[in-house]
LUMDO-186234 format. One record per atom (N, C-alpha, C): x, y, z. Coordinates in steps of 0.2 Angstrom, whole numbers, plus 5000, padded with zeros to 4 digits. Example, Ala and Ser with C-alpha at 12.3 -4.5 7.8 and 13.67 -1.06 7.14 Angstrom:
# LUMDO-186234
506649725039/506249785039/506649845039/506449895035/506849955036/506450005039/
***
This chain:
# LUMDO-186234
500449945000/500050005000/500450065000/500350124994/500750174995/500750215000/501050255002/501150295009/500950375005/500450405010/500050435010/500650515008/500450565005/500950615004/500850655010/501050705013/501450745018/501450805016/500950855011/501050925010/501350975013/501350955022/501551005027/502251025027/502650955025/503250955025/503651025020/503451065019/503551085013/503051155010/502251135010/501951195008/501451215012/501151265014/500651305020/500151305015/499951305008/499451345005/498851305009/498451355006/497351325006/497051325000/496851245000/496551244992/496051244992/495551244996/494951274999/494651344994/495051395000/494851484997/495151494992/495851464991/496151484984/496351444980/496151394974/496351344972/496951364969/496651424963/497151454957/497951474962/497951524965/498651544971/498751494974/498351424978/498651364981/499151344977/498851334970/499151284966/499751304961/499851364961/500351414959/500751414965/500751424970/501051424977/501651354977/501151294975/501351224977/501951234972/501851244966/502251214962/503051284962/502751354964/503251384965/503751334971/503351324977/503851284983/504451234981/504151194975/504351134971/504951184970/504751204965/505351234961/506051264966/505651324970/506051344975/506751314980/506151264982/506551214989/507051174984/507151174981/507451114974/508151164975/508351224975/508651254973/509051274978/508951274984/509251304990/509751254992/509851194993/510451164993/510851144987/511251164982/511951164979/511851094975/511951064984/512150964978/511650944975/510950954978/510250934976/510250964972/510251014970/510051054963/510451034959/511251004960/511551004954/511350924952/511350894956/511250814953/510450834950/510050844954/509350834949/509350864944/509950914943/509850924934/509750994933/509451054938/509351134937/509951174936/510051214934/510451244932/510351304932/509951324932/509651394932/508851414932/508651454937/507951464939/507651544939/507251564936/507151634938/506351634937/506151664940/505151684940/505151734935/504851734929/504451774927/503851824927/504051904925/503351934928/502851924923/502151914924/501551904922/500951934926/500651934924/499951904926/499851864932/500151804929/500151724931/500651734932/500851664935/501551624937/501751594933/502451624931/502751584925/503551574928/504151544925/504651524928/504951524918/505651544919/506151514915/506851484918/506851424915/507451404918/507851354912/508451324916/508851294912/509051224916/509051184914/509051114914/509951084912/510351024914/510650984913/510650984907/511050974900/511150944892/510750984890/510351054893/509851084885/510051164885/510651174879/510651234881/510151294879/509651274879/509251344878/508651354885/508251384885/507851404892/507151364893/506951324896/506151324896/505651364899/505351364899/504751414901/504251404905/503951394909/503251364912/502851424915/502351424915/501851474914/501051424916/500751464921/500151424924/499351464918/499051394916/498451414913/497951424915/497751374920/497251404924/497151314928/496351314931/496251264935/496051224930/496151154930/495951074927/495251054929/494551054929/494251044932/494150954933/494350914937/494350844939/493850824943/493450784946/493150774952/493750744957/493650754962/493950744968/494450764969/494950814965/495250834966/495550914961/495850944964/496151004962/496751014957/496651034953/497151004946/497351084943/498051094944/498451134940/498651114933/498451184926/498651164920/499351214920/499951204919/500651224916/500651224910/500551274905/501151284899/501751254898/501951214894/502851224895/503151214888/503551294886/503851314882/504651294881/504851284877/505551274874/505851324871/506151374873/506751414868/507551404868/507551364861/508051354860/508551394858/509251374863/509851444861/509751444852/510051494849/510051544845/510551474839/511051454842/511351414838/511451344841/510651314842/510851254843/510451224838/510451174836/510351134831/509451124832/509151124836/508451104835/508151154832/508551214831/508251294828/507851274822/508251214821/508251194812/507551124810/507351114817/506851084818/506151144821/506051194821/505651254824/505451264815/504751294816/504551304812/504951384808/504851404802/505251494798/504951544802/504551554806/504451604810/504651594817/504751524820/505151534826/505851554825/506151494820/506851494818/507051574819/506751634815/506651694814/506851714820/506351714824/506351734831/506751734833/507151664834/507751644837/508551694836/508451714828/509051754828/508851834827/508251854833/508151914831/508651964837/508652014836/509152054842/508852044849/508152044849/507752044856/507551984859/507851934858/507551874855/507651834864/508351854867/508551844875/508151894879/508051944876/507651994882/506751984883/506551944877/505851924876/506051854880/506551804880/506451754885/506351754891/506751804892/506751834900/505751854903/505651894899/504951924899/504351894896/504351814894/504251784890/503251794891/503251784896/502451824899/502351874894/502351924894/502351974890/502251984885/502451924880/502551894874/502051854871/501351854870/500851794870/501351744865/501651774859/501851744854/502351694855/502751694862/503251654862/502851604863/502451594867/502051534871/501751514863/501451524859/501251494853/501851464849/502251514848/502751494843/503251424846/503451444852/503851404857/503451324863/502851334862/502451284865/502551214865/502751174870/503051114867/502351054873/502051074877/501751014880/501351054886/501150994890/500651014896/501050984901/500951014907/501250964915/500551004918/500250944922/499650954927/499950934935/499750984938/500150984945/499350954949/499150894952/498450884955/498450844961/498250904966/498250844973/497650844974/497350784979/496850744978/496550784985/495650804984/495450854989/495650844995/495850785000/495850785005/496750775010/497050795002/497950825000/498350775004/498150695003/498450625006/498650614998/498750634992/498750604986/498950664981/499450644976/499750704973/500150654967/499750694960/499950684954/500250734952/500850714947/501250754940/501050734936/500750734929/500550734922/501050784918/501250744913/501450784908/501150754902/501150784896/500850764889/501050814883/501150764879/501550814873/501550754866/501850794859/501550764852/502250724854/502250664850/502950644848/503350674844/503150734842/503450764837/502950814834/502950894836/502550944832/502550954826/502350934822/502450924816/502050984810/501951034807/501851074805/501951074795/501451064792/501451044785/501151114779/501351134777/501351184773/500951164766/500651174764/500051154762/500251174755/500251224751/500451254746/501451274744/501651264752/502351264752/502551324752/502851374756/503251444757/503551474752/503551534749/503851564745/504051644748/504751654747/505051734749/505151754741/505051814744/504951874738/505551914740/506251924738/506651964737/506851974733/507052074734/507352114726/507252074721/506652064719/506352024712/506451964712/506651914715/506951854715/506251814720/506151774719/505851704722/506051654723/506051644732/506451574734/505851524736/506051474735/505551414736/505951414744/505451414749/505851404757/505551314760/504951324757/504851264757/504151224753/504451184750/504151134746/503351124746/502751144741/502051124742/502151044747/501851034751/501650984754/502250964760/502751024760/503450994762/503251014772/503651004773/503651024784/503851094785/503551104787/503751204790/504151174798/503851124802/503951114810/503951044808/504651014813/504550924815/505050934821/504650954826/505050964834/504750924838/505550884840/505350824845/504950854854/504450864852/504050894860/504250834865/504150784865/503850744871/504450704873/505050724869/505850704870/505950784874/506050814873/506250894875/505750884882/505050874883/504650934887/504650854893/505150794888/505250724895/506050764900/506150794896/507050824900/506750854907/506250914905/505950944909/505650904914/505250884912/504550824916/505350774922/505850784920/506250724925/506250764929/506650814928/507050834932/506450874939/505850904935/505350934941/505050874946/505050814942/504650784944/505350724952/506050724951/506350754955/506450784960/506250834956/506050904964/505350874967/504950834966/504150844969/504550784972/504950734971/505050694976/505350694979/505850744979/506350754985/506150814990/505450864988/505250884992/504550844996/504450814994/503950744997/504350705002/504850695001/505150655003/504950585003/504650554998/504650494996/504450494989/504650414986/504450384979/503850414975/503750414970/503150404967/502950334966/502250304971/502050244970/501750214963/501750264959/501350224953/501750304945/501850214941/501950264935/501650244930/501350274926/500750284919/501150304915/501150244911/501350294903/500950264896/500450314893/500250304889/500350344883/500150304875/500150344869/499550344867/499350394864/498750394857/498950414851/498450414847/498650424841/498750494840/499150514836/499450604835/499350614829/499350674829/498950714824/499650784820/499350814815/499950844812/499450894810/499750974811/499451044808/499451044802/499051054798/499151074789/499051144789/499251184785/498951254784/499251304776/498851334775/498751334768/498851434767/498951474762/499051534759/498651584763/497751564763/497551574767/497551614774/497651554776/497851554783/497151484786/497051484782/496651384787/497151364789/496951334795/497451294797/496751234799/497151174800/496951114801/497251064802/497051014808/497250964809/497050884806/497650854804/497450784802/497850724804/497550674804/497950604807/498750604804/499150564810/499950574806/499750514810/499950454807/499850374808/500750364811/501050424809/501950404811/501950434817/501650454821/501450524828/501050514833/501450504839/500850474845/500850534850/500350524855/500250584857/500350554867/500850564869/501250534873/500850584881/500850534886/500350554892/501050504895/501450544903/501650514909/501350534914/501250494919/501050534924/501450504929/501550524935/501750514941/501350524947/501250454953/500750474957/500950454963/500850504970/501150484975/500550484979/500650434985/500150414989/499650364987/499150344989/498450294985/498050314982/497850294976/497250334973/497650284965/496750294964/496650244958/496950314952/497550314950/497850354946/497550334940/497350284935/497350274929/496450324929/496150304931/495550354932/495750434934/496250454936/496350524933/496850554928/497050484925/497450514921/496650494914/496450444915/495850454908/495350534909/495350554914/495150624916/495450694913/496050694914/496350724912/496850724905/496850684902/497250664896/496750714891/496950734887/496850794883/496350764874/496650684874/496550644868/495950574873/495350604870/495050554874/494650474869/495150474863/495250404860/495650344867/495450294862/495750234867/496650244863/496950234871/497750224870/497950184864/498450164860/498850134855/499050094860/499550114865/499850054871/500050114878/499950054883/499750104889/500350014894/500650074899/501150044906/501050064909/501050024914/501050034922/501550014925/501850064932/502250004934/502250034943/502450014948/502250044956/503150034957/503450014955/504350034955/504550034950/505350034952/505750054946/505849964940/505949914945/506149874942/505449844937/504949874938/504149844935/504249894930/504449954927/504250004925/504849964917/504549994911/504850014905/505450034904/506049994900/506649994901/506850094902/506650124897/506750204899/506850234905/506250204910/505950244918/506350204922/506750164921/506750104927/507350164929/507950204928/508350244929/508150334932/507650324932/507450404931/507750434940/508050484938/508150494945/507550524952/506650534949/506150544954/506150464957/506450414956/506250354960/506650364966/507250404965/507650394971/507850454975/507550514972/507650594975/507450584980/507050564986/506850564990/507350554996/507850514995/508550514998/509250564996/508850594994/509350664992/509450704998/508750695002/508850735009/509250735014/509750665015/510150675020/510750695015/511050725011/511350755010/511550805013/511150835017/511350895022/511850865028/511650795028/511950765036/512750765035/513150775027/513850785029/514050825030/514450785034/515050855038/515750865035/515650925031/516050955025/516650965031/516650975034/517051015040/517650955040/517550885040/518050855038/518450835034/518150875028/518350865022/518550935020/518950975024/519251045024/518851095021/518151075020/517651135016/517351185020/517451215016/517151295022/516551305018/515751295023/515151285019/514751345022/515251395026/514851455028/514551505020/514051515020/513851575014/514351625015/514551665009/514851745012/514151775011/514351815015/513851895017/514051955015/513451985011/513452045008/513252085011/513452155013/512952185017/512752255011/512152285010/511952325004/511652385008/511952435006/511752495008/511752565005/511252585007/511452665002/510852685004/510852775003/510352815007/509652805002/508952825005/508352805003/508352844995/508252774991/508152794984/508852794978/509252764981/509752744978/509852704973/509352664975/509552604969/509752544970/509652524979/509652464982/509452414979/508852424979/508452374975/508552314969/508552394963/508752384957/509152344957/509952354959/510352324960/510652244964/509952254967/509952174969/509752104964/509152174960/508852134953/509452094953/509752144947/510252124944/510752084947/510952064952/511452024956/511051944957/510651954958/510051874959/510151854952/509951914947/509851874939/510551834939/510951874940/511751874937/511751784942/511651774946/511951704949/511551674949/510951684946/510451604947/510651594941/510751654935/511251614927/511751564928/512151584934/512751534936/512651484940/511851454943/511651404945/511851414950/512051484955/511951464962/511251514964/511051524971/510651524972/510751574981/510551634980/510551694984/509851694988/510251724996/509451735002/509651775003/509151815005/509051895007/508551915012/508951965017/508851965021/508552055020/507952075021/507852145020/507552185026/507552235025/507552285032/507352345029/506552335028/505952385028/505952445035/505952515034/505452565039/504952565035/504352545041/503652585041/503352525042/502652525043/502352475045/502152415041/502152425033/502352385028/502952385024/503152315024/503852335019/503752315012/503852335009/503752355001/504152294996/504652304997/505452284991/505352204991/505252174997/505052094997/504552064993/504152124991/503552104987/503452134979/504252154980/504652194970/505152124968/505452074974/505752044972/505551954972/505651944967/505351864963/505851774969/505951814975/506451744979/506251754986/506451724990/506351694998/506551765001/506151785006/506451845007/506251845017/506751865019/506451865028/506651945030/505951975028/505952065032/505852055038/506152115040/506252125047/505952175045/505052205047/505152265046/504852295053/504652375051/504352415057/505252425060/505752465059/506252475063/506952465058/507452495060/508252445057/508552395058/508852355055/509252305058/509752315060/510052395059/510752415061/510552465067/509852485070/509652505072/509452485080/508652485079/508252445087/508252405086/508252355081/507952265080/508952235080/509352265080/509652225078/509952155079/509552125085/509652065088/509252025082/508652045079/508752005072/508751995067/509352015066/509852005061/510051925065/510351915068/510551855074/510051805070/509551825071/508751765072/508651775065/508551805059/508351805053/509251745048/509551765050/510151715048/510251645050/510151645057/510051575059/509451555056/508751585055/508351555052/508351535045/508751575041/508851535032/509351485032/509751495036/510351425036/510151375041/509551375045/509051315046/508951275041/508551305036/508251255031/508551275026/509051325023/509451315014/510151305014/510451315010/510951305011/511351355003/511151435006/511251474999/511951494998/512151514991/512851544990/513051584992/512451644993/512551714998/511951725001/512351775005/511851805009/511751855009/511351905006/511251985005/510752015010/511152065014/510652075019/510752155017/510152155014/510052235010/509552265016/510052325020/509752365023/509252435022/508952445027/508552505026/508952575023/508652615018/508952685017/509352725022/508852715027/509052755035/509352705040/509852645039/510252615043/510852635042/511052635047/512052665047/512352575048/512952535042/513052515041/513652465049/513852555053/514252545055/513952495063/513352515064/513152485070/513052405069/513352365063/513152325063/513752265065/514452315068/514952265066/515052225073/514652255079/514752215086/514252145082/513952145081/513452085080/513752035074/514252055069/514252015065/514951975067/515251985074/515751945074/515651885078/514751895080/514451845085/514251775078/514251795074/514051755067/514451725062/515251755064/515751715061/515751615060/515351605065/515151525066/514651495060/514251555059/513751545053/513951565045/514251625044/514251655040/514951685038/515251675032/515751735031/515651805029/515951835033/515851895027/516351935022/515951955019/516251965010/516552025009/515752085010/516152165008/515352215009/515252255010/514952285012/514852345006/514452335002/514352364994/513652424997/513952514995/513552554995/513252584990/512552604987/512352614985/512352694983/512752744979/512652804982/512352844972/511552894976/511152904971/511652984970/511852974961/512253034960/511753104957/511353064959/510553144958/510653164965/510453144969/510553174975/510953174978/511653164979/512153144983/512253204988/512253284985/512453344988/511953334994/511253354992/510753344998/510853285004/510953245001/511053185006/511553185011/512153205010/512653235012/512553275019/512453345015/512253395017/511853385023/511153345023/510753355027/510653275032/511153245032/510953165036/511753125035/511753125042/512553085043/512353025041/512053015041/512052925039/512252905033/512152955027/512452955022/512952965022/513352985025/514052985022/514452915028/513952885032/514452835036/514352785033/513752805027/513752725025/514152725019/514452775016/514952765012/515552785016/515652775022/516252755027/516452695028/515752665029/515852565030/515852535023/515952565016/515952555011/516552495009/516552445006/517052415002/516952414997/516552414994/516352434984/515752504990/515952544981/515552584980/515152584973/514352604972/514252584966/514052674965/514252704963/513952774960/513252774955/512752754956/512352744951/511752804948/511552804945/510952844943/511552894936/512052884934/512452914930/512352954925/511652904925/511352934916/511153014915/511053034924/510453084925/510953124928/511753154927/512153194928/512653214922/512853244922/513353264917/514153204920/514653224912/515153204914/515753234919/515653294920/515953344923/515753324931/515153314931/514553314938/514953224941/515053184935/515153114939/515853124941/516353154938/517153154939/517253184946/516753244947/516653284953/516853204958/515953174958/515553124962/516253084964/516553064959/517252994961/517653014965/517853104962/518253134969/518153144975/517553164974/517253164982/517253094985/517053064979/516952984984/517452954987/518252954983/518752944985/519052994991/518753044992/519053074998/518853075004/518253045005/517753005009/518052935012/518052875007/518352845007/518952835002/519352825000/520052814998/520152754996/520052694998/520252624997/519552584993/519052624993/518652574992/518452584982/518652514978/518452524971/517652584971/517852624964/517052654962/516652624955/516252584957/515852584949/515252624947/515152624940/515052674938/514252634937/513452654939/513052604935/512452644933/512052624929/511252654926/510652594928/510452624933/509852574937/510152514939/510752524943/510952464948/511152424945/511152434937/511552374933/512252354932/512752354935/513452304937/513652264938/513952224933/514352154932/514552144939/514152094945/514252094952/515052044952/515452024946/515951964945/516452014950/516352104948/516852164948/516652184957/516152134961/516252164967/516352084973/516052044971/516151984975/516951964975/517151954980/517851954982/518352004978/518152054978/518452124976/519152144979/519352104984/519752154989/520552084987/521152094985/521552044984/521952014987/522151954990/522251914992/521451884998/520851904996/520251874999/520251804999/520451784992/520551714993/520851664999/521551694997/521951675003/521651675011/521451725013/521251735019/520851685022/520251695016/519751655018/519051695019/519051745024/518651805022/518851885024/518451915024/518451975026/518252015034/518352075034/518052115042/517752165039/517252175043/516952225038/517352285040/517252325034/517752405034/517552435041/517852485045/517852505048/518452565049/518052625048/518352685043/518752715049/519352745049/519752795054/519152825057/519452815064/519352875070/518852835072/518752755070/518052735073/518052745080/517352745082/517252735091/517052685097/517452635093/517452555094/516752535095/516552515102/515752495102/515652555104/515352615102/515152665107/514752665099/513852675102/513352685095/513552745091/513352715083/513252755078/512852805077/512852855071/512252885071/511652845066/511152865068/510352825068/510052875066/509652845059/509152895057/508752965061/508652915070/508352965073/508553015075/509253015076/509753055079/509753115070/509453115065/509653115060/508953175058/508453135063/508053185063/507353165057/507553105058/506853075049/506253035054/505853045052/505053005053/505152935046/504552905047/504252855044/503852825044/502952825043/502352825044/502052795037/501752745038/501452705033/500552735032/500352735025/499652745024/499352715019/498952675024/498352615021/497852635016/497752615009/497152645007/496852555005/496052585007/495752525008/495352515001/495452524996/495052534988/495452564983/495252574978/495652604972/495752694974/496352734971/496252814968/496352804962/496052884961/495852904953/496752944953/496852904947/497652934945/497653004944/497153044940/497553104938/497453144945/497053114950/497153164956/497653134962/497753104960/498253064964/499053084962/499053094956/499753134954/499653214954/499053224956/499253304956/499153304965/499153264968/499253264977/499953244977/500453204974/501053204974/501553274971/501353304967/501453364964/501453394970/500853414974/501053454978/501253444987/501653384986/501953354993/502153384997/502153385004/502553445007/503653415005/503853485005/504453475004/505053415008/504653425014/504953385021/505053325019/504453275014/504353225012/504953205007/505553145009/506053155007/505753075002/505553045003/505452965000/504752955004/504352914998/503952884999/503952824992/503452764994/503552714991/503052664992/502652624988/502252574991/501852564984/501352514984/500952504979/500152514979/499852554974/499252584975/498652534968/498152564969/497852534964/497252574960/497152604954/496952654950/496352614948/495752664947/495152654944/495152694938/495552724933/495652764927/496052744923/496452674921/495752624923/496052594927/495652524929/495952484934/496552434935/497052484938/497552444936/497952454944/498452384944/498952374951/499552434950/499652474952/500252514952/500952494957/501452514954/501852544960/502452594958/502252644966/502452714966/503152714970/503452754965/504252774969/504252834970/504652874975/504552954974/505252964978/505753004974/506353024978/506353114978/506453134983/506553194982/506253254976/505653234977/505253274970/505353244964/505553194962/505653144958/505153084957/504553064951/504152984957/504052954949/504152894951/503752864944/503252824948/502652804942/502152754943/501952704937/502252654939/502352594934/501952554934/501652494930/501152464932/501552394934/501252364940/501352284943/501052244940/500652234936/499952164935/500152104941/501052094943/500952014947/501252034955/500752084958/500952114963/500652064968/501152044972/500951964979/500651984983/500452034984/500252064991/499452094988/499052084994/498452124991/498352194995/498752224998/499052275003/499152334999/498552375000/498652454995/498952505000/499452504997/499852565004/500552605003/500552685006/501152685003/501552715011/502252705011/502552715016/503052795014/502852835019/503352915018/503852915023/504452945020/504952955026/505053045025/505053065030/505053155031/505653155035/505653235036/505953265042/505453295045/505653265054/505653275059/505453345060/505653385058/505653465060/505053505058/504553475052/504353465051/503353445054/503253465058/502853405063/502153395060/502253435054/501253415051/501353405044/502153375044/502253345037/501853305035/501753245037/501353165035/500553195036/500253235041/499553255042/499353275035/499753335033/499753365026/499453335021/500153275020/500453205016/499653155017/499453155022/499153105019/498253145017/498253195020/497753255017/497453245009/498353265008/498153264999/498153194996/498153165000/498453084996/497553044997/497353065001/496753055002/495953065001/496253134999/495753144993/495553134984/496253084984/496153054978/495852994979/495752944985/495252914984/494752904981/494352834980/493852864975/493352824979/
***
């Protein structure tokens, strides 16, 4: 008798109130947990993982032996009885010169060598066309209503096959090329070999996050079919006697699986030829080898002790800072993208003021805020308890503790030598905004001590000063600090290769101390936002505002209002927004895949000021609708 599945192990959702976000949740967790331990992810085959903005929940990643990207994208809910069934997308974009280009239909092939052709994979959501042009199969994610039973479904063509009916002609500088032949193949891509690469490897991750076997394997074929299409534009499908229409499924716990795989299969002719098997040695010579029969003991993995085998398994620690509106953020984008490409895998630890924290819910990975205060500040005993808690349960390459705009870097160095058992540390990277640098300066020590605890310095926002103005910025920045590299960036964007282990002979050593600038005053406290003289007050709005009065209430902000931030929601028309505001400066961009359903924006003022936020939320308040 199969052993019953264990969801809690692993996932919190409720498929009750939410099936659609349960089951997008589930299958994020899958993908997620897969990637935090190193060894796990490299044996089971992932090689690279990044979420996709959408609507929906989409994922591009990179798999063992395929050098191009796949894509997975959620369609909507499977309706089954007695159970709750996720439909998956799954897309194939093949690199630009790899040889299946040449099995893709003249309009994908195309695609493939276009300039924008990487920037649209990244964004692939976005693109309804890739998912058409690039669509290779289905994966159904279904656990059974009372969440003791959990299937994986995949189904795909033996081969997309695509038949040109009159046959392709180009028309160039008076010339005509025959591209392909009346009755010839425009597409013959092997789907159900490409979309079985993927189906291992996730199906992998669903048993090593289960922590046990799948009890039953299903594999069936039906008869396949082939697109014909014509001058026109008719398109139609007809029998291809050489083409099967391939269904696997994988089933963990008890439950009569052949009855919901006839539920679910997409072709509901009688199978060509159908297997079963409940282990490896019963199963069809191909599966007897799959690595989901034995992922489930990938878990004790964690039980060696590297320590005796001279490996140093502490993460190193980034510490990220820079004053409010610098560019934090952005440049974390870009550092997560840059190493999930190289297959490792970053935890971050963030440090929200105000009652809601924001940035947790701009960024696509695992994130533990600390918010309502600093972590270089009043909370800073949780920094302690926020690091021992990701290195409980992952085992990441870094660890990025991007601090609030308003923490001083330097109050963090009693704590961090309590941590050297857990953590190494790396280098301490400040953010400094070259629009605003003089005010910030000028008006708030914090600023300039967080370019004192600096060991990279990134100068960014570049685009939006003169050449004269940036050469000024490097001088000054070197006068400040003297020893720390400057890089130069446009929206946070910097090859991170130029700052992790930046400092030479780090090798050798093994790690680093965090910088700690002449004249320090050893343990005796730093300066603090409040000492600094800044408020930070969060404002909840419980409904949508009308945008054009809601940008003319920011227009007239009180001056005091140095940063505000957070995500709102418009009735002109109805759309998710999210709002930036630096110093008289604000964009409002649209989110469609905002996580939160929290409408709020959070302001940071000066103090001196005392009916600054009153004012602020005055105007902001009557753009409600």
């Amino acid at each position: 008798m199969a052993q019953d599945v264990n969801l809690s192990l692993f996932f919190k959702g409720n498929f009750d109130e939410d099936p659609d976000a349960a089951l997008q949740a589930l299958m994020r967790a899958v993908l997620i947990r897969s990637q935090f331990l190193p060894t796990v992810r490299h044996v089971i085959g992932w090689r690279g993982l990044k979420q996709s903005s959408g609507a929906v929940e989409g994922w591009t990643s990179k798999i063992r032996d395929y050098p191009g990207v796949f894509g997975l994208v959620f369609m909507g809910i499977e309706p089954t009885p007695g159970w709750t069934g996720g439909l998956f997308g799954l897309c194939y974009f093949p690199d630009s010169a790899e040889a299946l280009v040449e099995r893709c239909s003249l309009r994908a092939a195309a695609f493939t060598q276009s300039g924008d052709y990487r920037h649209c994979i990244r964004n692939f959501l976005q693109h309804p066309e890739m998912i058409e042009l690039f669509g290779i199969g289905s994966l159904l994610l279904c656990v059974r209503d009372d969440q003791r039973a959990l299937a994986l479904v995949m189904q795909g063509l033996s081969s997309q096959r695509t038949v040109a009916q009159e046959g392709v002609r180009l028309t160039q500088d008076g010339q005509v090329f025959q591209l392909i032949e009346p009755g010839g193949v425009d597409q013959d891509f092997p789907a159900f070999e490409t979309a079985s690469a993927f189906f291992d490897v996730l199906a992998a991750s669903v048993s090593f996050n289960l922590e046990q076997p799948p009890g039953c394997l299903i594999d069936r074929r039906y008869p396949g079919t082939q697109v014909v299409y014509d001058r026109s534009g008719c398109v139609s499908s007809q029998d291809a006697p050489d083409l099967w229409d391939g269904l696997v499924a994988l089933g963990y716990g008890e439950e009569d699986f052949n009855a919901l795989c006839s539920a679910v299969s997409a072709t509901k002719t009688d199978p060509i030829s159908e297997a079963r098997a409940n282990r490896p040695e019963e199963a069809p010579r191909d599966y007897q080898d799959k690595l989901w029969w034995h992922a489930h003991q990938l878990k004790d993995s964690k039980s060696i002790d590297k320590k005796i085998l001279g490996v140093d398994e502490r993460p190193p620690l980034i510490i990220l800072t820079g004053f409010l509106g610098s560019g934090k953020t952005s440049f974390l984008q870009h550092f997560i993208e840059h190493q999930t490409q190289r297959s490792r895998y970053v935890a971050v630890i963030q440090n929200e003021i105000g009652e809601v924290g924001l940035d947790g819910k701009l960024l696509d990975y695992t994130v533990t805020e600390i918010d309502e205060g600093c972590v270089c500040c009043s909370l800073i005993g949780n920094l302690t308890r926020a690091i021992h808690g990701i290195l409980e349960g992952f085992s990441p390459d870094y660890v990025i503790l991007e601090t609030s705009g308003l923490a001083n870097p330097l109050n963090l160095l009693d704590e961090m030598a309590g941590l050297e058992d857990r953590i190494r540390f790396d280098c301490t990277v400040t953010v400094v905004d070259a629009l605003n640098f003089d005010k910030a300066l000028a008006d708030y020590r914090i600023a300039l001590d967080q370019i004192r605890a600096a060991d990279v310095l990134i100068l960014n926002k570049c685009d939006l000063v003169t050449d004269s103005r940036r050469r000024f910025l490097r001088q000054r920045l070197g006068e400040i600090k003297p020893n720390a590299p400057i890089l130069e960036a446009t929206q946070g964007d910097v090859n991170p290769a130029l700052i992790v282990d930046v400092e030479e002979g780090a090798a050798e050593a093994g790690e680093r101390r965090p910088s700690i600038p002449t004249g320090s005053t050893g343990g005796a406290p730093r300066q603090t936002h409040f000492q600094d003289g800044l408020w930070s007050r969060s404002l909840k709005f419980a409904g949508p505002v009308h945008r054009g009065r809601f940008l003319e209430a920011v227009e007239l902000l009180p001056r005091s209002i140095f940063r505000a931030k957070g995500i709102i929601e418009t009735s002109d028309p109805p759309q998710t927004m999210l709002f930036q505001y630096v110093a008289g400066r604000y964009d409002l961009s649209a989110l469609p895949d905002a996580r939160t359903r929290d409408r709020f924006l959070t302001l940071i003022g000066k103090a001196d000021d005392t009916g600054g936020f009153e004012r602020a939320e005055q105007l902001l308040r009557a753009a409600e609708t």
